[in-house]
C-alpha positions as CSV (number, residue, x, y, z in Angstrom):
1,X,0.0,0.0,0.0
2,X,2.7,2.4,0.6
3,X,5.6,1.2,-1.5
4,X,6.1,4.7,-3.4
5,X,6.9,6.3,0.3
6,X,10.6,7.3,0.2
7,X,11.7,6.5,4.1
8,X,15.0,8.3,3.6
9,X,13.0,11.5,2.9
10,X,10.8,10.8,5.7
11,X,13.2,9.9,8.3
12,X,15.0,12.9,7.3
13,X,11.9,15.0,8.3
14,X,11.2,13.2,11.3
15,X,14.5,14.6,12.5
16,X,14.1,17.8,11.8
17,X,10.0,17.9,13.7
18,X,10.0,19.7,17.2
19,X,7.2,18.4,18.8
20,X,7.2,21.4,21.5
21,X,6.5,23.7,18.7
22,X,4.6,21.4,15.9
23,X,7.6,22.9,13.6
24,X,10.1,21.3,11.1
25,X,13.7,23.2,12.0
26,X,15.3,23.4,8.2
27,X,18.3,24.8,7.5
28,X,16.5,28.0,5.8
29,X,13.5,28.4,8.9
30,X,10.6,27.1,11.0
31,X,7.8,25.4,8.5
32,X,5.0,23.6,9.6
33,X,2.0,21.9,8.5
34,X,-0.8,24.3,8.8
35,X,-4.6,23.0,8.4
36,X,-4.8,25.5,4.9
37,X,-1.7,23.1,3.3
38,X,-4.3,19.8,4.6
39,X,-7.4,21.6,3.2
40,X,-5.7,22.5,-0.6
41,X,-3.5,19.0,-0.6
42,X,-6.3,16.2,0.6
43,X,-9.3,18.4,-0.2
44,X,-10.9,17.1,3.0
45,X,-12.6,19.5,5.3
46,X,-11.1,21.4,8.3
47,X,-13.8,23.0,9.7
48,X,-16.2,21.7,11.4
49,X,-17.5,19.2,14.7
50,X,-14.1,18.3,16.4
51,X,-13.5,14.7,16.3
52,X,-12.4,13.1,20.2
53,X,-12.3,10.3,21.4
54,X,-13.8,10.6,24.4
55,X,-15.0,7.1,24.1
56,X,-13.9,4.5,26.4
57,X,-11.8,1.1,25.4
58,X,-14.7,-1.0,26.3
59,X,-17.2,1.2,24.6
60,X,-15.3,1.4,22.1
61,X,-14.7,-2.5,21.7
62,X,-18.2,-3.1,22.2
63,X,-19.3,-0.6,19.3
64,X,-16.7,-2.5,17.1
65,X,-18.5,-5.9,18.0
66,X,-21.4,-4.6,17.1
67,X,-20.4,-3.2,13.8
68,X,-19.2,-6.7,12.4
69,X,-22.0,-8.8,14.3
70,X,-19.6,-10.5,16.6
71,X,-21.1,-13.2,18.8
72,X,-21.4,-12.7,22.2
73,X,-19.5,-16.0,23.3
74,X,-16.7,-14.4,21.4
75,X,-15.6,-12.2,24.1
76,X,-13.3,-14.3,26.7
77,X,-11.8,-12.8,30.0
78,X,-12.7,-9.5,28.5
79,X,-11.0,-9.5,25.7
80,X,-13.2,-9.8,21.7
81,X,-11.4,-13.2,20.2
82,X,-12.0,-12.7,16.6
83,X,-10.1,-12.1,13.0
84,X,-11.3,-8.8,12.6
85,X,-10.5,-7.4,16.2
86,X,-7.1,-7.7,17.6
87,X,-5.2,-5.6,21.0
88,X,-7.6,-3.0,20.6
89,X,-7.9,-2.6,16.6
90,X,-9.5,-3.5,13.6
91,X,-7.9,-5.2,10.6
92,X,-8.9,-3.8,7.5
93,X,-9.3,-6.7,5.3
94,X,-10.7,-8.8,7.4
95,X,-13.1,-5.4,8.3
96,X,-14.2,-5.8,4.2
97,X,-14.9,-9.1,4.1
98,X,-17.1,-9.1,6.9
99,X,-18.8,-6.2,5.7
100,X,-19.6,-8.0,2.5
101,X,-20.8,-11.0,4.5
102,X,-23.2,-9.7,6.3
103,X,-25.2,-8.7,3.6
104,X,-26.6,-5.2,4.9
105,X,-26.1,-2.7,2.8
106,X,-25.9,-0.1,5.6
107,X,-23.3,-2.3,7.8
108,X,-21.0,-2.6,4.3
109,X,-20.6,1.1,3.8
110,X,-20.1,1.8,6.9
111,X,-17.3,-0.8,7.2
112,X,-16.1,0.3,3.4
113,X,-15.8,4.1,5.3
114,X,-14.1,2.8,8.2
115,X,-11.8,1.2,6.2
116,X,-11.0,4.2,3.6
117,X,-10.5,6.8,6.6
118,X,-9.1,4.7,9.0
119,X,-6.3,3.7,6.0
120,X,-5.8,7.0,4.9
121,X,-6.0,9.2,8.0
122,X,-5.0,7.4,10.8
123,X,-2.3,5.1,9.7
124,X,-0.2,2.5,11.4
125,X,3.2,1.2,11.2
126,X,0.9,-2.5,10.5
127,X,-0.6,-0.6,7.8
128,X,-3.7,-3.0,8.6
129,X,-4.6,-1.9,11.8
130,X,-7.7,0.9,12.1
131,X,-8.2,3.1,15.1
132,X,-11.8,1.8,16.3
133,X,-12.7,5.8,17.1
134,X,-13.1,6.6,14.0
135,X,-16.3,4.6,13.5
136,X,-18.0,6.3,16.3
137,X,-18.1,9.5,13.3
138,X,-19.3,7.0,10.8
139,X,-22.9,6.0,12.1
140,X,-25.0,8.5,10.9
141,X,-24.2,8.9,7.1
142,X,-25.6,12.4,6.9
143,X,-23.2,14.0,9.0
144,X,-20.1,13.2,8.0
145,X,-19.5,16.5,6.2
146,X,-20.1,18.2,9.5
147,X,-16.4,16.9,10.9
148,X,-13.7,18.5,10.7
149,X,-11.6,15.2,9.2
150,X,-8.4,17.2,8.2
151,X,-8.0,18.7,11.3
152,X,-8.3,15.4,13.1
153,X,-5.9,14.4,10.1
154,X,-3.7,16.9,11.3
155,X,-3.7,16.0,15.2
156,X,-2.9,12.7,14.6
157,X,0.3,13.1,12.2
158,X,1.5,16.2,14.9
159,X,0.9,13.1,17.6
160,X,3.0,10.4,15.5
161,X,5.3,12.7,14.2
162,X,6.0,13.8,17.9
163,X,6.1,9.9,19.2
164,X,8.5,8.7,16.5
165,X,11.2,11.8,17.6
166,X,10.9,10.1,21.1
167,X,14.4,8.4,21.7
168,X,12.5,5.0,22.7
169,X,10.9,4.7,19.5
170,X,11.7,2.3,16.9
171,X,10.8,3.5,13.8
172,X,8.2,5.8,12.1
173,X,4.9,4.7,12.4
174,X,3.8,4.4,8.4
């Protein structure tokens, strides 16, 4: 999925981010990433409702069980047991396939969604792996032109880019 990412070029900025100041430190200046540059580049609106996830890790596993129909016997010691769920996140082709197997045409666009944002927005060094949050801003169809997706876009690089400068970390997180 991401093959055409040059890692030198994105290590090289991952040096060069200050996460105290949300800045790249270049030999010419400060630059940053300002919500205008996500708004012209992804074409994905900035304005809007905020996205949080307040939400909490057993709400949110149980609106993920719900989404792909799990069984209740599939949750053991408090923890889901399933291909689709894992350690607190989705897999995304496991996500499609159940969508398509359910055979509600609501419940396989919504998983088709979760799938497209959670793959382009919030990505993980698994590159499989989906946030479960982001499906709490995908039940009502109608609204999801009232979020603000590139400035949760935007959080959530400033957040990676500011754990992968950390000294424990062990690589970038695409």
């Amino acid at each position: 999925m991401m093959q055409h990412l040059d890692m030198a070029l994105l290590s090289a900025f991952v040096e060069r981010w200050q996460p105290d100041t949300n800045t790249f430190h270049m030999p010419f200046g400060e630059i940053s990433i300002l919500l205008h540059d996500v708004h012209h580049i992804l074409r994905i609106p900035v304005d809007g409702q905020l996205m949080g996830d307040e939400a909490s890790q057993d709400t949110l596993k149980l609106d993920m069980g719900g989404l792909v129909r799990l069984p209740v016997d599939a949750q053991v010691g408090g923890k889901w047991k399933s291909k689709w769920y894992d350690n607190g996140a989705m897999h995304a082709e496991g996500l499609l396939v159940r969508g398509g197997e359910l055979k509600i045409k609501e419940m396989e666009v919504q998983c088709y969604l979760f799938v497209l944002l959670g793959s382009t927005l919030s990505v993980d060094k698994s590159r499989d792996r989906l946030r479960p949050a982001i499906n709490l801003f995908l039940k009502d169809h109608r609204r999801l032109a009232d979020y603000a997706w590139g400035a949760g876009a935007l959080a959530y690089l400033y957040r990676q880019l500011g754990v992968a400068t950390r000294a424990g970390s062990k690589g970038l997180c695409f």
